[in-house]
C-alpha positions as CSV (number, residue, x, y, z in Angstrom):
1,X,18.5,-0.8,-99.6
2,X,18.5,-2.7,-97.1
3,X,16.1,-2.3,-93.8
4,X,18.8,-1.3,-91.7
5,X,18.7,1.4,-93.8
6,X,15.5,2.8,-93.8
7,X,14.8,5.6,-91.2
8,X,11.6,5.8,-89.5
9,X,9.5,8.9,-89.4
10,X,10.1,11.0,-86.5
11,X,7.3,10.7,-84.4
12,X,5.8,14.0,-82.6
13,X,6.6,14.9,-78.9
14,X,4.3,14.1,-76.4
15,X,2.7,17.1,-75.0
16,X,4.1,18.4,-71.8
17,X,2.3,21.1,-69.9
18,X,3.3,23.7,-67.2
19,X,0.7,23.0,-64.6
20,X,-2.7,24.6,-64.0
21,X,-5.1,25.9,-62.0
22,X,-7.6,23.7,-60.7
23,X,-10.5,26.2,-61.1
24,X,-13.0,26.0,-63.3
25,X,-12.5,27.6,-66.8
26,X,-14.7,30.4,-66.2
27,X,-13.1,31.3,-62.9
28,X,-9.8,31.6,-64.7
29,X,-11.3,33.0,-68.0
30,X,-12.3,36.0,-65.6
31,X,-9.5,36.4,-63.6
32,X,-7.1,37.0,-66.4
33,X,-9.9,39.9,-68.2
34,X,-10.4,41.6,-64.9
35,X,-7.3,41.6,-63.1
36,X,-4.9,39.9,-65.0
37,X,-1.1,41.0,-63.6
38,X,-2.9,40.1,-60.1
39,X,-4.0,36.8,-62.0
40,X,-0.3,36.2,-63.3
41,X,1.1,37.3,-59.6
42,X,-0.6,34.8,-58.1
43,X,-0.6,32.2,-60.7
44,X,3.4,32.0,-60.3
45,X,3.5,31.9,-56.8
46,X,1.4,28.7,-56.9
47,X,3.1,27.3,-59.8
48,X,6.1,29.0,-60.8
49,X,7.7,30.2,-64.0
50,X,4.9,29.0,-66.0
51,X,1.4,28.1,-66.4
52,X,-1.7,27.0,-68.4
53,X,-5.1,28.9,-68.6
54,X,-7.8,28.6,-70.6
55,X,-9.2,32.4,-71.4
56,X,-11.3,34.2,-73.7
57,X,-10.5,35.3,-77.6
58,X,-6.8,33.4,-77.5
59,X,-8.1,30.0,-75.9
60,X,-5.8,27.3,-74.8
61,X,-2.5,29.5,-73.2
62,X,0.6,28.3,-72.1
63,X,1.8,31.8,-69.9
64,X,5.5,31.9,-69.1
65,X,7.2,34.5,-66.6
66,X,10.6,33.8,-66.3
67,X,13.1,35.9,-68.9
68,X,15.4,32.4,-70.5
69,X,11.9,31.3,-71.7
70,X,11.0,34.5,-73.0
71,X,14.2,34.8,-74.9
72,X,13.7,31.0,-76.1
73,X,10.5,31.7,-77.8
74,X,11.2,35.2,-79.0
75,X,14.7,33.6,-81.2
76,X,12.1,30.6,-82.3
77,X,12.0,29.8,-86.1
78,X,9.0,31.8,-87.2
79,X,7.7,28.6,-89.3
80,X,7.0,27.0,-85.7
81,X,5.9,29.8,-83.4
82,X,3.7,33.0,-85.2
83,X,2.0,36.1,-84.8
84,X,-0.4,35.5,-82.0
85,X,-4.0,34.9,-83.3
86,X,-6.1,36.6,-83.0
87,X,-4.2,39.6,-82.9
88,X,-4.6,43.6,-83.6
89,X,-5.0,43.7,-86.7
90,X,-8.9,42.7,-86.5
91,X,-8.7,46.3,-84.8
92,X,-6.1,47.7,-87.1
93,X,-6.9,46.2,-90.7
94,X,-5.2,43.1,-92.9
95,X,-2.8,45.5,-94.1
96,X,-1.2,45.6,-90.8
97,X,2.0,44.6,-89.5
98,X,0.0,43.0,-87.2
99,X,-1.2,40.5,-89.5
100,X,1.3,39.3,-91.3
101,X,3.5,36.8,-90.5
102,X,6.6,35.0,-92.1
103,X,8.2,36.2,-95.0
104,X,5.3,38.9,-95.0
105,X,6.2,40.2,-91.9
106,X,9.8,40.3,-92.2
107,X,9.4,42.2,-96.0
108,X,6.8,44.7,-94.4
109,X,9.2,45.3,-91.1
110,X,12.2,46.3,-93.8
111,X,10.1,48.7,-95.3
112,X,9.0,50.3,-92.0
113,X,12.5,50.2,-90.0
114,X,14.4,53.3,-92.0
115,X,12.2,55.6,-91.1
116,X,12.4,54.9,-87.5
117,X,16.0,54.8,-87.3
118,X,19.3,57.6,-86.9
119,X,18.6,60.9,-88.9
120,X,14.7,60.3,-89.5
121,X,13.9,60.5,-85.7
122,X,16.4,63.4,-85.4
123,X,14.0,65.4,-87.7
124,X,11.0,65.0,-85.7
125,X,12.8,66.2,-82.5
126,X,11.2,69.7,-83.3
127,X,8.3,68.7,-83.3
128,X,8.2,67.1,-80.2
129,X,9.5,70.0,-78.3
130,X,6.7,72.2,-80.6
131,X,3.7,70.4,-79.5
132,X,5.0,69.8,-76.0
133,X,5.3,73.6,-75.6
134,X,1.9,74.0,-77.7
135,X,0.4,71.9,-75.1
136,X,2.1,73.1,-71.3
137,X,0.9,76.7,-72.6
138,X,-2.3,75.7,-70.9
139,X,-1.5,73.9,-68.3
140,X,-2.5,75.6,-65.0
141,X,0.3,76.3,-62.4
142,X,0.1,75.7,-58.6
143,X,-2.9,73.2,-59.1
144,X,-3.1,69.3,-59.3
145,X,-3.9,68.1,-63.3
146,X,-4.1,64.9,-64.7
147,X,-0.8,64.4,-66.6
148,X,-2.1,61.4,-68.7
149,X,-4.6,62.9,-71.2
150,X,-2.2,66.3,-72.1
151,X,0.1,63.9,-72.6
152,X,-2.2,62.3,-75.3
153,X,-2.7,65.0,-76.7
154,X,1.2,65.6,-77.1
155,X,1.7,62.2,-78.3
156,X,-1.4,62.4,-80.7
157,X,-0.3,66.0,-82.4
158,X,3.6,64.7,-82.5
159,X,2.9,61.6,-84.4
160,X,0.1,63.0,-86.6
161,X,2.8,65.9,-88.1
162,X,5.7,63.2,-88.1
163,X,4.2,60.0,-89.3
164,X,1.2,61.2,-91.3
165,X,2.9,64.7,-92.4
166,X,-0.7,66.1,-91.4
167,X,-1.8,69.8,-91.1
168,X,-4.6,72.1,-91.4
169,X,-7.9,70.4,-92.2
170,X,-6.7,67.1,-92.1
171,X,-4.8,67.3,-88.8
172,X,-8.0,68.2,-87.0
173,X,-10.0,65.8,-88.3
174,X,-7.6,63.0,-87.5
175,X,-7.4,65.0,-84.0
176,X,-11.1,64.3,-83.8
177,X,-11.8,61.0,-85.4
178,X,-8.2,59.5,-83.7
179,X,-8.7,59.8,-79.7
180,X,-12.3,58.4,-79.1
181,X,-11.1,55.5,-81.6
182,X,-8.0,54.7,-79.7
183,X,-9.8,54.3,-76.6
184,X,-12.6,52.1,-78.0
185,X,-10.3,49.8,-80.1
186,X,-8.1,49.7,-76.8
187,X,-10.9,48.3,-74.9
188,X,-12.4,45.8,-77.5
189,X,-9.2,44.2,-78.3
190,X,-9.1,42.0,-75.5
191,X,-13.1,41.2,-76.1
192,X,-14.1,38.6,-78.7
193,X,-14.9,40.2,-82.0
194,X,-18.8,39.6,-83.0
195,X,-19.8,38.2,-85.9
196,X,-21.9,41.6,-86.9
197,X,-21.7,44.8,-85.5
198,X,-25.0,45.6,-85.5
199,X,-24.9,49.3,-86.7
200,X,-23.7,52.4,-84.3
201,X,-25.4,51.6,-81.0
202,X,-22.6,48.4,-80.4
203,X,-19.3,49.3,-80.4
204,X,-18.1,47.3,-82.9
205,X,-20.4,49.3,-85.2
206,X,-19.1,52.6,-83.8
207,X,-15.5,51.7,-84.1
208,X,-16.3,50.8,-87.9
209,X,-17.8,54.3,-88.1
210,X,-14.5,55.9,-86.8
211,X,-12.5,53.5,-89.5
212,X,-14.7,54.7,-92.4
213,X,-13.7,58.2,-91.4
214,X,-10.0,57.7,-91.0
215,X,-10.0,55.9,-94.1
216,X,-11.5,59.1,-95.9
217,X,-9.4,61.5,-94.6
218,X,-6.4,59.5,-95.7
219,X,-7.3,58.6,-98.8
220,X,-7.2,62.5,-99.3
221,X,-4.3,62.7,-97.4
222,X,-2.6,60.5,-99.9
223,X,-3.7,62.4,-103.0
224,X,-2.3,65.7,-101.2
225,X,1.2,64.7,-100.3
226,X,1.3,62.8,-103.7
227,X,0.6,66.3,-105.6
228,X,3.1,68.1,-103.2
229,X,5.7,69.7,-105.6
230,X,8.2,69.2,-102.7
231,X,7.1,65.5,-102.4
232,X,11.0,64.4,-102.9
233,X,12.1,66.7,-99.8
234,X,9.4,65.3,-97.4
235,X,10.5,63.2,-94.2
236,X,7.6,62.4,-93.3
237,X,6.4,58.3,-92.6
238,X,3.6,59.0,-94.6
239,X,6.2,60.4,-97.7
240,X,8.4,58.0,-97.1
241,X,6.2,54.6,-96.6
242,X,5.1,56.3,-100.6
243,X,8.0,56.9,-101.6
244,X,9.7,52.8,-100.8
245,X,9.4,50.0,-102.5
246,X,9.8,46.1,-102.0
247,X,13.0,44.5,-103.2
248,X,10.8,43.4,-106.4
249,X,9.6,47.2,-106.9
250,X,6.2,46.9,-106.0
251,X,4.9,48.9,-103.7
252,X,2.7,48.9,-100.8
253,X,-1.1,49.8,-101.5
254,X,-2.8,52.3,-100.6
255,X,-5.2,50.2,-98.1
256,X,-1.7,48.7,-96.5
257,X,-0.5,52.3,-96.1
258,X,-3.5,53.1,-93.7
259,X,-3.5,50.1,-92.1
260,X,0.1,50.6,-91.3
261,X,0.1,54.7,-90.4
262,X,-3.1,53.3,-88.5
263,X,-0.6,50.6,-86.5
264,X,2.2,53.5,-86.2
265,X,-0.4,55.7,-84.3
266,X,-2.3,53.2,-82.3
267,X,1.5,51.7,-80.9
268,X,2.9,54.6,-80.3
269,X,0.4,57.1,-79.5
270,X,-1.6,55.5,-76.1
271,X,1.9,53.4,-74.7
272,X,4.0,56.7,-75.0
273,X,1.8,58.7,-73.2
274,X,1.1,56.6,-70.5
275,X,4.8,55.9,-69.6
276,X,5.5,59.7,-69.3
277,X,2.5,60.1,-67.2
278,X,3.8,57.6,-65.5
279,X,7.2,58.9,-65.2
280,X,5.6,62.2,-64.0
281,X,4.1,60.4,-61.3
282,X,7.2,58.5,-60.2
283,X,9.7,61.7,-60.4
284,X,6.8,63.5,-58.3
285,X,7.2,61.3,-55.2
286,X,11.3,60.9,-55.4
287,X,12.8,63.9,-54.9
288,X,16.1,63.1,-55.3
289,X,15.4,61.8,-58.8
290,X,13.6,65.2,-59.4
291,X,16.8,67.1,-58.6
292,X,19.0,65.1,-61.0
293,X,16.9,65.4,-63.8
294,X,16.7,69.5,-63.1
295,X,20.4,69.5,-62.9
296,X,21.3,67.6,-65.9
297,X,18.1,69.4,-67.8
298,X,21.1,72.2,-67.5
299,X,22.9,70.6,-69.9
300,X,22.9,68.9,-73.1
301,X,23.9,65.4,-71.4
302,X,20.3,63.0,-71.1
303,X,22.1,59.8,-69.1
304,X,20.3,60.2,-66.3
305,X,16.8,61.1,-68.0
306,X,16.9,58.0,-70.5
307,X,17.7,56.0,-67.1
308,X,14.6,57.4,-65.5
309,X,12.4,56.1,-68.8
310,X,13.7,52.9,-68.5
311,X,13.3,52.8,-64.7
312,X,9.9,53.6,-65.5
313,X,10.0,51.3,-67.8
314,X,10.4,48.5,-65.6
315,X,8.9,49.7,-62.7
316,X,5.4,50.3,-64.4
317,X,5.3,48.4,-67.5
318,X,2.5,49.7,-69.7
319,X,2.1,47.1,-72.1
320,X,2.4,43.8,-69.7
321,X,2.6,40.9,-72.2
322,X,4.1,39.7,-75.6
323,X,2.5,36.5,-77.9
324,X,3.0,34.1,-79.8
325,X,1.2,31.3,-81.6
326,X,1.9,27.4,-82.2
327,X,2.1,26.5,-85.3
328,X,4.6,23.8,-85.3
329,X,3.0,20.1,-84.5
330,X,5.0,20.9,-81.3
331,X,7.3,23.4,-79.6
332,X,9.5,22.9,-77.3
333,X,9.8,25.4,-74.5
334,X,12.8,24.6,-71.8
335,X,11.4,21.9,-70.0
336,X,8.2,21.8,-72.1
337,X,6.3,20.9,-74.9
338,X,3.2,23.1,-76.5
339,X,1.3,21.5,-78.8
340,X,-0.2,23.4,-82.1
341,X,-3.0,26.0,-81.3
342,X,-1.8,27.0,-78.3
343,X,-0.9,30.5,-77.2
344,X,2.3,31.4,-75.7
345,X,2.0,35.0,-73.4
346,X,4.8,36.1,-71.9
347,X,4.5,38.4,-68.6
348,X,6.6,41.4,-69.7
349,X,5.8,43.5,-66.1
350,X,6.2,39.9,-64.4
351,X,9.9,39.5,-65.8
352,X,10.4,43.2,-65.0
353,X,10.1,42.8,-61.0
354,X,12.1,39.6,-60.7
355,X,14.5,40.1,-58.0
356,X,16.6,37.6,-60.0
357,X,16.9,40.3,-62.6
358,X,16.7,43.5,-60.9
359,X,17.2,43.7,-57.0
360,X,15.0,45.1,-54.8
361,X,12.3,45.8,-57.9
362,X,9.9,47.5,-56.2
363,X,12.5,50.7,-55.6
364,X,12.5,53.1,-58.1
365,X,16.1,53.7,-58.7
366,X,16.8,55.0,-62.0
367,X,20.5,54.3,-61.3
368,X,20.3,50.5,-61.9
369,X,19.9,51.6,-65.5
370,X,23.1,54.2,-65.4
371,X,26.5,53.1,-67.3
372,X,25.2,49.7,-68.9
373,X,22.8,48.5,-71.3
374,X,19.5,46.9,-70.5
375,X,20.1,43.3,-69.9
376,X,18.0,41.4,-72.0
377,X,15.9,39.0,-72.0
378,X,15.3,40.5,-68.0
379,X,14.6,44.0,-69.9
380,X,11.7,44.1,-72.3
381,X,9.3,46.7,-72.7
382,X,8.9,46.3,-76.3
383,X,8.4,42.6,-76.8
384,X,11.4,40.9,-78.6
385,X,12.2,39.2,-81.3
386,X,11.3,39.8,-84.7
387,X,7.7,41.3,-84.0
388,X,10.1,43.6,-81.8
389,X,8.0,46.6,-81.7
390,X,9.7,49.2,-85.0
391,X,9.0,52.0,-83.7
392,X,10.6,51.9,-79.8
393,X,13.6,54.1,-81.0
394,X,10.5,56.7,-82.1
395,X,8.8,56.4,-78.6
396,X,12.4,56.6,-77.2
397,X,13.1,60.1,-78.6
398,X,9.8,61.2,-78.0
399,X,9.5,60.6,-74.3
400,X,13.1,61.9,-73.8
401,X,12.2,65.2,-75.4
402,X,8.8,65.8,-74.0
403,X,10.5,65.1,-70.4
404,X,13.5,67.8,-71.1
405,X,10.9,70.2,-72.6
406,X,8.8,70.1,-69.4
407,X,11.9,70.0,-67.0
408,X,13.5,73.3,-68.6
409,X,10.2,75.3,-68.4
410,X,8.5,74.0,-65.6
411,X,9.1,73.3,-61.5
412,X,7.5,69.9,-60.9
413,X,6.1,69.4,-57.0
414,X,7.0,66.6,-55.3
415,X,4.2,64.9,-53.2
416,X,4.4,62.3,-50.4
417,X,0.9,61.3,-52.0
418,X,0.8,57.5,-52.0
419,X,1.8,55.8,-55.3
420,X,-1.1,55.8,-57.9
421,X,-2.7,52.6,-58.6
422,X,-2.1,50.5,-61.7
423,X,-5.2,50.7,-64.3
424,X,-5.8,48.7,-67.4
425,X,-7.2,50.6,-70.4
426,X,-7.8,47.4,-72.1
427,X,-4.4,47.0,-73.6
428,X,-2.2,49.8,-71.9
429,X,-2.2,50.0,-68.0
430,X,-2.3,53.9,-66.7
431,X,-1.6,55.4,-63.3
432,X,-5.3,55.1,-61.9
433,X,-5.8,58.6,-61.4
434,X,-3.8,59.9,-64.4
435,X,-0.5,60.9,-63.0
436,X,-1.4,63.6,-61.1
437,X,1.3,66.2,-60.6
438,X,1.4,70.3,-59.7
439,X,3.6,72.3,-61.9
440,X,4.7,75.8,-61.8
441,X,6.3,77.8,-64.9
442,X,10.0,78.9,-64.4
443,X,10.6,82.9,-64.9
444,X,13.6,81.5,-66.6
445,X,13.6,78.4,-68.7
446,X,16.5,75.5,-67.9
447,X,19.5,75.8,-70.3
């Protein structure tokens, strides 16, 4: 062969940068912790579409804000950009979907995605219309009430019947062990994770004390619905996560199957119930969105409601950002190269209130949603890509339900309060004084 003929190696990019702030690491570090949409906001104006930080648990970050990126790195080969690291699952457990990655991931998303699809959701439509009614029975009428934490309490009881299949003994103790855990791991999953946890009095020890509960009460759990003589009739996640298999026939274990209903409930249970106490405090202070929702409540059409979640959607995105990890030597993003290590975050509530996107984002106007698909990569609420979040359709259903449950059995009062302020949880971000609203029962339920 002749040297003509031999190829060299292909050398690796250069790295190429957005540009950063010139503030010291610490200044930045704490910017993105405490206030970190207000960080982003003004990181973009400075230096547009994106940025580089340094911050805590995820290091070296490459932010991007501008929705052809976003759709760039969410369609990227999994073999060059991953599962962001850390991630959840040091909350949630190995055997979550939030820590695998690869051919892992993509196996473990099969299994999950039937029962979060067509007639499984259908079935659970009960249920959310049960516990929403369980709930309002208590709610008091012609006096101000925080929406957000009934709304919790929905969201909590829903998901416990339809993707654990709990009831009786074990429904309240998940009830009990589930809330105070969701709010702790919600809080600690943007802190670094110690090396001990130092018993009960730390947090980390606490939140290991909640785990070692839930995983007792599941474990029997397991054994019940296992026994059930009705077991093949069952719908629920729980029954059905048992009752699949891999395409080699194993199955999952037991550990993966609480690490996953863990996942399911932790997802689904906090970000569903703050966008409908957000919606509540958005319909509240538009009228004339109020009256179209009460008029099409009438009827069996939802157009206008499922416009009104995605407005809300948009307009008050509750989980702001979606990752990914370098693993690649390089990646190229547009105009730029990321080197390995390096965390790519993109700004989901940024992307939402681009006026490129969406005009005149700061008015809520469910309309902009009415007739036509959400355009993405302009509209994503639930990341993209393959770590997609499974079960949107679920939180989909849910929130439409719960909002035509309250709407047929309850007036809602409009306010010309001014618009709540946006609060971080940790990882979810809340109306700030948990979307207040006044209700009154209707003699006559909506129909």
């Amino acid at each position: 062969m002749s040297e003509a003929t031999i190829e060299a190696p292909a050398s690796t990019p250069a790295p190429i940068l957005p540009p950063s702030p010139r503030l010291p690491k610490a200044i930045q570090a704490l910017g993105f912790v405490v206030a970190r949409r207000r960080t982003v906001e003004a990181m973009t104006r400075r230096h547009g579409d994106a940025f580089t930080l340094r911050v805590p648990v995820f290091g070296n970050m490459v932010a991007v804000a501008e929705p052809q990126l976003a759709k760039q790195l969410f369609a990227a080969n999994t073999d060059d950009v991953g599962n962001i690291q850390p991630n959840l699952s040091r909350i949630l457990g190995s055997g979550s979907v939030f820590a695998l990655d690869g051919a892992e991931h993509k196996r473990r998303r099969k299994l999950l995605t039937p029962p979060f699809h067509g007639k499984s959701i259908k079935n659970y439509e009960v249920i959310f219309e049960e516990e929403t009614l369980r709930e309002a029975a208590s709610w008091p009428e012609g006096q101000q009430f925080e929406s957000l934490e009934p709304m919790m309490r929905i969201t909590l009881n829903a998901i416990l019947r339809a993707v654990f299949g709990a009831e009786g003994e074990q429904l309240d103790e998940l009830r009990r062990i589930i809330p105070p855990w969701v709010t702790l791991g919600s809080r600690l999953a943007v802190l670094p994770t110690p090396s001990r946890t130092y018993g009960r009095l730390t947090p980390w020890g606490r939140l290991a004390a909640y785990r070692r509960q839930y995983d007792a009460v599941v474990e029997r759990l397991i054994d019940s619905v296992a026994a059930d003589p009705h077991f093949e009739e069952r719908d629920d996640v729980l029954t059905l996560l048992l009752r699949s298999t891999y395409e080699d026939g194993s199955a999952m274990s037991r550990r993966d199957i609480g690490d996953e209903l863990l996942t399911l409930l932790a997802a689904g249970h906090e970000t569903t119930a703050s966008t409908l106490a957000w919606v509540f405090e958005r319909v509240s202070r538009h009228p004339q969105v109020l009256r179209r929702l009460e008029d099409e409540a009438r009827t069996g059409d939802n157009e206008y409601r499922q416009a009104t979640i995605l407005e809300t959607q948009r307009a008050r995105t509750v989980i702001d950002f979606a990752g990914r990890h370098v693993y690649a030597p390089t990646f190229a993003l547009g105009d730029y190269v990321i080197p390995r290590g390096y965390s790519i975050f993109v700004a989901l509530g940024h992307i939402h209130g681009r006026p490129q996107e969406f005009p005149s984002p700061k008015l809520f106007d469910p309309e902009r949603f009415l007739g036509k698909r959400p355009a993405t990569p302009g509209f994503v609420p639930y990341g993209g890509g393959t770590r997609r979040c499974v079960g949107a359709a679920f939180a989909n259903v849910e929130m439409d339900v719960v909002l035509r449950t309250v709407l047929r059995h309850f007036e809602i009062q409009t306010t010309t309060a001014p618009d709540e302020k946006i609060h971080s949880r940790g990882v979810a971000f809340t109306p700030k004084a948990g979307g207040r609203v006044i209700v009154r029962r209707r003699p006559t339920p909506l129909a």
